[in-house]
PALUMMI-537298 format. One record per residue (C-alpha): x, y, z; residue number from 0; chain. Coordinates in steps of 0.25 Angstrom, whole numbers. Example, Ala and Ser with C-alpha at 12.3 -4.5 7.8 and 13.67 -1.06 7.14 Angstrom:
<atoms>
+-------+-------+-------+-----+---+
|    c1 |    c2 |    c3 |   k | c |
+-------+-------+-------+-----+---+
|    49 |   -18 |    31 |   0 | A |
|    55 |    -4 |    29 |   1 | A |
+-------+-------+-------+-----+---+
</atoms>
This chain:
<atoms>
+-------+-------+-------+-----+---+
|    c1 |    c2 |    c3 |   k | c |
+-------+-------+-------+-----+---+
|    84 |    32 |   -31 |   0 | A |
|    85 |    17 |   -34 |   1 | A |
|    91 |    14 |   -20 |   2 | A |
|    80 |    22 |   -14 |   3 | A |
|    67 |    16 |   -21 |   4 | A |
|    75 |     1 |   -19 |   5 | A |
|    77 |     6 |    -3 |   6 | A |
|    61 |    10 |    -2 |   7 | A |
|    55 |    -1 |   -11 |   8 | A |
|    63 |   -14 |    -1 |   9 | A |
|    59 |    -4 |    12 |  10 | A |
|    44 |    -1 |     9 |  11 | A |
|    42 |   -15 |     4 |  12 | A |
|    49 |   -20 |    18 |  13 | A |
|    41 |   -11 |    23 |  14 | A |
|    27 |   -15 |    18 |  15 | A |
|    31 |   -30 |    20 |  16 | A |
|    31 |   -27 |    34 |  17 | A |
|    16 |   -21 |    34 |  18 | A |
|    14 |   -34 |    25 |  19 | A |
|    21 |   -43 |    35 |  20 | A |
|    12 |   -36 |    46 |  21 | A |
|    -1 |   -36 |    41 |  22 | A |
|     1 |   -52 |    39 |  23 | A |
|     8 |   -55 |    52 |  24 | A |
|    -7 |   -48 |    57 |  25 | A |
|   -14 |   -57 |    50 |  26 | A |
|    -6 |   -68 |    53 |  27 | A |
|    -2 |   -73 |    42 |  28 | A |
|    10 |   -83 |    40 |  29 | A |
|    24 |   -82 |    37 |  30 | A |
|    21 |   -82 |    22 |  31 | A |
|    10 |   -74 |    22 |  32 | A |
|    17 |   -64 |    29 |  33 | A |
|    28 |   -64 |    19 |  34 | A |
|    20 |   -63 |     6 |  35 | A |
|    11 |   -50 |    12 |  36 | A |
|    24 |   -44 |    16 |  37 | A |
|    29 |   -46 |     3 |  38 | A |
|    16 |   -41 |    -4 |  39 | A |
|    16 |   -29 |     5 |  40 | A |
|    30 |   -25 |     1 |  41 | A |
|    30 |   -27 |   -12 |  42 | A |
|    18 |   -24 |   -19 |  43 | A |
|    17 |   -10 |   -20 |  44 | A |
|    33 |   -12 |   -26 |  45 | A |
|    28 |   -22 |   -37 |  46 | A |
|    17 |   -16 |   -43 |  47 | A |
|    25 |    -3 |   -44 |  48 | A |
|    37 |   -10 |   -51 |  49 | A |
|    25 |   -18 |   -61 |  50 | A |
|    18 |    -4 |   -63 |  51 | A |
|    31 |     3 |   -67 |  52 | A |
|    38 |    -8 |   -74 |  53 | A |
|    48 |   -12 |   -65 |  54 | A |
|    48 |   -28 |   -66 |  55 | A |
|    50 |   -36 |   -61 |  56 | A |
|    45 |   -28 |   -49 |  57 | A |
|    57 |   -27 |   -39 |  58 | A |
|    49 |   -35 |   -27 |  59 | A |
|    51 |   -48 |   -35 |  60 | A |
|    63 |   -45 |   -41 |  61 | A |
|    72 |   -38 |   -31 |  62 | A |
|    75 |   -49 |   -19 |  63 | A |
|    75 |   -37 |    -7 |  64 | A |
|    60 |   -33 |    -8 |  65 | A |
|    57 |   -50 |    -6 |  66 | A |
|    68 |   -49 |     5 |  67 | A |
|    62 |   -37 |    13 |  68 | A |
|    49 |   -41 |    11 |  69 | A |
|    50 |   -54 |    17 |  70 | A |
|    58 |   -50 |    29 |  71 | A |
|    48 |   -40 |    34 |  72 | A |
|    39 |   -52 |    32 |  73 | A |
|    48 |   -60 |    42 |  74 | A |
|    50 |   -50 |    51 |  75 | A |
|    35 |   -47 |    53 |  76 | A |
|    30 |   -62 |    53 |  77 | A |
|    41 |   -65 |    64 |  78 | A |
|    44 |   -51 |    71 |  79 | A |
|    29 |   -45 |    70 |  80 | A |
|    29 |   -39 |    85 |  81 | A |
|    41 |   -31 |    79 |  82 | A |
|    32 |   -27 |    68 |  83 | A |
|    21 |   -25 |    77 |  84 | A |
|    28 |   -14 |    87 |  85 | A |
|    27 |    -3 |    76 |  86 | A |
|    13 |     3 |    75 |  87 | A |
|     3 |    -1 |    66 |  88 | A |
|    15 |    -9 |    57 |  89 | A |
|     7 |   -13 |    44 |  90 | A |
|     2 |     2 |    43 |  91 | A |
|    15 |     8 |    47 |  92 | A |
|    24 |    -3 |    37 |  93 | A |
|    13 |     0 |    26 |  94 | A |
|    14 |    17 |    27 |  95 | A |
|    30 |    16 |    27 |  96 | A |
|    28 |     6 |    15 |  97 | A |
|    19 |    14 |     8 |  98 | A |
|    28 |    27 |     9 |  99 | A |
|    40 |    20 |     4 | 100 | A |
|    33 |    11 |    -6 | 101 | A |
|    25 |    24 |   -12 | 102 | A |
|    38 |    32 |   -12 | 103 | A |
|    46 |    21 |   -20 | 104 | A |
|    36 |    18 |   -29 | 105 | A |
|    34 |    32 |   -34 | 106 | A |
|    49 |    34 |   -35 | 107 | A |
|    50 |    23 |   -43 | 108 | A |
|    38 |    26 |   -54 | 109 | A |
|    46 |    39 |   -55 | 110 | A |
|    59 |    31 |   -58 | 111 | A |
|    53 |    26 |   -69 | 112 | A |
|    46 |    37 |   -75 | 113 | A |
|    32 |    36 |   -71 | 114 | A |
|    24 |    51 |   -69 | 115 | A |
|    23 |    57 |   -57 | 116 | A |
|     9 |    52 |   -54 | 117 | A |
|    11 |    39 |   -57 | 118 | A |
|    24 |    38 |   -51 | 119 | A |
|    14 |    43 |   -38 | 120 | A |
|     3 |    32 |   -41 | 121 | A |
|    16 |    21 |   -42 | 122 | A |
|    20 |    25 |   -29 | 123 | A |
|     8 |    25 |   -21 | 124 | A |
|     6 |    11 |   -28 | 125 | A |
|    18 |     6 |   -24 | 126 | A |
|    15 |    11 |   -10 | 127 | A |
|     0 |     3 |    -7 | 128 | A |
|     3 |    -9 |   -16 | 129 | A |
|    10 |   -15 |    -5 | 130 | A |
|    -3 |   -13 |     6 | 131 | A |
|   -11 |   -17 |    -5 | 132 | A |
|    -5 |   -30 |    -7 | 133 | A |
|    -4 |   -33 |     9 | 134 | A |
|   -18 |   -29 |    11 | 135 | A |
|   -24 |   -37 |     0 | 136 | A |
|   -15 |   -49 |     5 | 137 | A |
|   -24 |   -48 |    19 | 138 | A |
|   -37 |   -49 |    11 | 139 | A |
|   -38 |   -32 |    17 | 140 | A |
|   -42 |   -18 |    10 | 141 | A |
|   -29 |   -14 |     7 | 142 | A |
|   -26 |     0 |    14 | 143 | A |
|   -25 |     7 |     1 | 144 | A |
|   -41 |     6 |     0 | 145 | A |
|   -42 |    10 |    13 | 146 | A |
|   -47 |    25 |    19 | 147 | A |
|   -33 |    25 |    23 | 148 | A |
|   -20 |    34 |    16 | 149 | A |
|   -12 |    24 |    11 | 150 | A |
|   -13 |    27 |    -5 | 151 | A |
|   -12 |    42 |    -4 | 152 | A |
|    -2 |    41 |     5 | 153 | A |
|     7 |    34 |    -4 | 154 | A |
|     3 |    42 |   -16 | 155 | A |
|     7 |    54 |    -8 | 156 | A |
|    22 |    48 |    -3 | 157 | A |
|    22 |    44 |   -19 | 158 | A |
|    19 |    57 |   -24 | 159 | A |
|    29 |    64 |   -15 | 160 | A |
|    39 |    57 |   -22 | 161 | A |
|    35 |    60 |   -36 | 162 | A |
|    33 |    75 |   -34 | 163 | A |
|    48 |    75 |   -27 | 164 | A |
|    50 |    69 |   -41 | 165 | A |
|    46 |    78 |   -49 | 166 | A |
|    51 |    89 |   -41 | 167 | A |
|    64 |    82 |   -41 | 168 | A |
|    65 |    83 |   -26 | 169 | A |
|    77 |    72 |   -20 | 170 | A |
|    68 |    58 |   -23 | 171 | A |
|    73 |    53 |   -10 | 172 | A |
|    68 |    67 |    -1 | 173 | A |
|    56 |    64 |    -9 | 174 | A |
|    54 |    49 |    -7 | 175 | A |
|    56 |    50 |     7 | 176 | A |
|    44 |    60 |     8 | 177 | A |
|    36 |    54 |     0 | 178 | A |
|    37 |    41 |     9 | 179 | A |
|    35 |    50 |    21 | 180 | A |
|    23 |    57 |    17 | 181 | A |
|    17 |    42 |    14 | 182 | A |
|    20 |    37 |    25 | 183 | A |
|    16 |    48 |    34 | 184 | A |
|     2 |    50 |    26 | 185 | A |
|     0 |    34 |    29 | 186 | A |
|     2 |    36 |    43 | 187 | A |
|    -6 |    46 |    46 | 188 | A |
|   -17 |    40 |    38 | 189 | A |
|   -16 |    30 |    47 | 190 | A |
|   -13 |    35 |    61 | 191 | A |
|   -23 |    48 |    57 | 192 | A |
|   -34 |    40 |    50 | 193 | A |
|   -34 |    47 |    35 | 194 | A |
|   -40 |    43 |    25 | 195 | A |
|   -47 |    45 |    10 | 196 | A |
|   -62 |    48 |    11 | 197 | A |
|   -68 |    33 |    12 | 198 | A |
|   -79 |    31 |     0 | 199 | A |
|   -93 |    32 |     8 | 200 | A |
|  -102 |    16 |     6 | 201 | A |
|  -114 |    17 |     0 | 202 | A |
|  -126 |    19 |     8 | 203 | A |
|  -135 |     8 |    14 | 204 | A |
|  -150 |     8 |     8 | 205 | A |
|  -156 |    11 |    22 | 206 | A |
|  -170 |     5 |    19 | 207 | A |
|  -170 |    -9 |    10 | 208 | A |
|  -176 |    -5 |    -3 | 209 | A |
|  -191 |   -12 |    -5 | 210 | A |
|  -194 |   -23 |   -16 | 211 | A |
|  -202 |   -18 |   -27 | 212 | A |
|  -217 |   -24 |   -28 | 213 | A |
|  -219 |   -32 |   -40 | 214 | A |
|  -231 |   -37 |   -47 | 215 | A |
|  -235 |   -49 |   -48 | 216 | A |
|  -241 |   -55 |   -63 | 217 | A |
|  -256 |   -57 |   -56 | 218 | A |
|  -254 |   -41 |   -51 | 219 | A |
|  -248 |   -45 |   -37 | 220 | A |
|  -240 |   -37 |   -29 | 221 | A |
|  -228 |   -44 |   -24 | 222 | A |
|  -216 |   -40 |   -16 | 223 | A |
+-------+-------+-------+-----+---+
</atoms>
């Protein structure tokens, strides 16, 4: 089990480094800022699942492999992005596939150290848009989370696979692996479909402008 959440933590924070990576080759950023959003992306859904938990120092600062895979999907980007580009849609494909395994890996891990099922679910999904979060915020954009778009209950329903598979003691890898399917196909037809959570209607515009109140004046005048 330690292998395995080692395996998906440094492949969904590769991963989400690449959508990092991408989305500041698009806004055409330089070298270093490609390599701190790529950074950023990839491990911070890891980090504040460590704080929350206990784990620290969180293993994106203290383990050299999550800076080293990190970085080199920075690199790759910034000087092979028509490589990048070939995929479709890469940033919302990288960030689906990071979200399933990130939302996966973080549940598994609130459950290895004794956290309740529904937190162990919350943690997960957590882990799973901190990443997207960071990135998005890093571009001065509304991250995707606050969006009409599945993205958080996608990864809350990849996490929760995981946790009932606890629970039921079903094989945790059978388990993981579903539950990182399940996000990641709930992302993606969200986004290929168009689904979405009811948006919040805006408030309604006055459509007459209301009329200022005639005061009197000391002498007994009206006056507008």
């Amino acid at each position: 089990m330690e292998t395995l959440l080692l395996v998906l933590d440094l492949i969904g924070t590769f991963v989400f480094a690449l959508s990092g990576a991408t989305a500041g080759v698009r806004h055409r950023l330089d070298l270093f800022g490609v390599l701190v959003l790529s950074y950023a992306a990839g491990n911070a859904g890891g980090m504040a699942r460590d704080l929350l938990i206990g784990a620290v120092p969180p293993a994106a600062i203290s383990d050299w492999r999550y800076l080293a895979v990190s970085l080199l999907a920075g690199i790759v980007t910034f000087w092979r992005p028509s490589a990048i580009d070939r995929l479709l849609s890469p940033v919302l494909l990288f960030d689906a596939a990071g979200l399933g395994l990130f939302a996966v890996a973080g549940a598994q891990t609130a459950i290895a150290f004794g956290l309740n099922p529904v937190m162990a679910a919350l943690l997960g999904m957590l882990t799973g848009i901190g990443g997207g979060m960071a990135r998005d915020v890093l571009l001065a954009e509304i991250p995707t989370v606050l969006r009409s778009e599945l993205y958080a209950v996608a990864a809350l329903a990849g996490a929760a696979v995981v946790v009932i598979g606890a629970a039921l003691q079903l094989p945790s890898t059978a388990t993981t692996i579903a539950g990182a399917v399940l996000c990641f196909g709930l992302r993606f037809m969200a986004i290929r479909r168009g689904w979405h959570l009811p948006v919040a209607d805006g408030p309604e515009q006055p459509t007459t402008q209301a009329r200022t109140p005639n005061h009197r004046n000391d002498d007994g005048a009206m006056r507008t």
